[in-house]
C-alpha positions in Angstrom: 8.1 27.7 74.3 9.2 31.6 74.0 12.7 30.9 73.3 11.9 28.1 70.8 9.8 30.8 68.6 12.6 33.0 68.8 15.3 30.7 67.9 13.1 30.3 64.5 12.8 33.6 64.3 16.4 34.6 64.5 17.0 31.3 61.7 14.6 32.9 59.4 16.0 36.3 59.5 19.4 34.6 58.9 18.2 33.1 55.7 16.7 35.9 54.1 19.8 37.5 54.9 22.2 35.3 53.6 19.6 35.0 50.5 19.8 38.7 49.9 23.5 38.0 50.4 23.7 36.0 47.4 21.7 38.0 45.0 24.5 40.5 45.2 26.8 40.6 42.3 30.8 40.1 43.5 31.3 43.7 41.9 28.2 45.2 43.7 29.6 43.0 46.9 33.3 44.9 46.2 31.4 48.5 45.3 29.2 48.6 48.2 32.1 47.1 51.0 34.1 50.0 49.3 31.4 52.1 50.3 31.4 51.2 53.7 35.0 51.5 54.6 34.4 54.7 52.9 31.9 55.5 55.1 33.1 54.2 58.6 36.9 56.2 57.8 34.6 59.7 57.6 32.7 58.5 60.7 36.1 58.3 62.7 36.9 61.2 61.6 34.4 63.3 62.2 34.4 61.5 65.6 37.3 62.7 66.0 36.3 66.5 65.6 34.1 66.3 67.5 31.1 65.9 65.9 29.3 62.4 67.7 25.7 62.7 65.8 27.2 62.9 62.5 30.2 60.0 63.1 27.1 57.8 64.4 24.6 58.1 61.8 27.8 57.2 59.6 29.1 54.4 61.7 25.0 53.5 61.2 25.6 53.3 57.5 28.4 51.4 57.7 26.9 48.2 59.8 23.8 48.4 57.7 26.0 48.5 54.2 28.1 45.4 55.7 25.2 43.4 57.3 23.2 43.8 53.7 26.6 42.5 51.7 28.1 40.3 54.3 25.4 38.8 56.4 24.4 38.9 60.0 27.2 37.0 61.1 30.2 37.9 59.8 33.6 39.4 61.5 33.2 42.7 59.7 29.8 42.9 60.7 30.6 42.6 64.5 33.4 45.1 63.8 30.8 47.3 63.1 29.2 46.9 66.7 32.9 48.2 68.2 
């Protein structure tokens, strides 16, 4: 019964993801994607300096920035995770 409530769950969250999704305009979609990559190139590098908090909380940015504008299940999002 458990897993049953959470595979609704999951399907829920989904949806009002994919609705938020589509109440994006296609240039807000193109500005805020821009944003990310802009984001996730200043986490690497301050990765590579050194500095791990910093490159995390923008690596952070980035998946939340994609998953808002791309959905939960989308390539870029799992990306993201790597």
């Amino acid at each position: 019964a458990d897993e049953v409530i959470v595979i609704i769950s999951d399907s829920e969250t989904e949806q009002s993801s994919n609705d938020a999704t589509e109440q994006l305009s296609e240039r807000e979609k193109e500005n805020q994607l821009s944003n990310a990559s802009k984001s996730n190139q200043a986490g690497d590098l301050l990765y590579h300096q050194g500095k791990y908090a910093e490159a995390s909380n923008l690596y952070q940015k980035t998946l939340e920035i994609r998953m808002k504008v791309l959905g939960n299940r989308h390539e870029d999002v799992a990306w993201s995770y790597y």
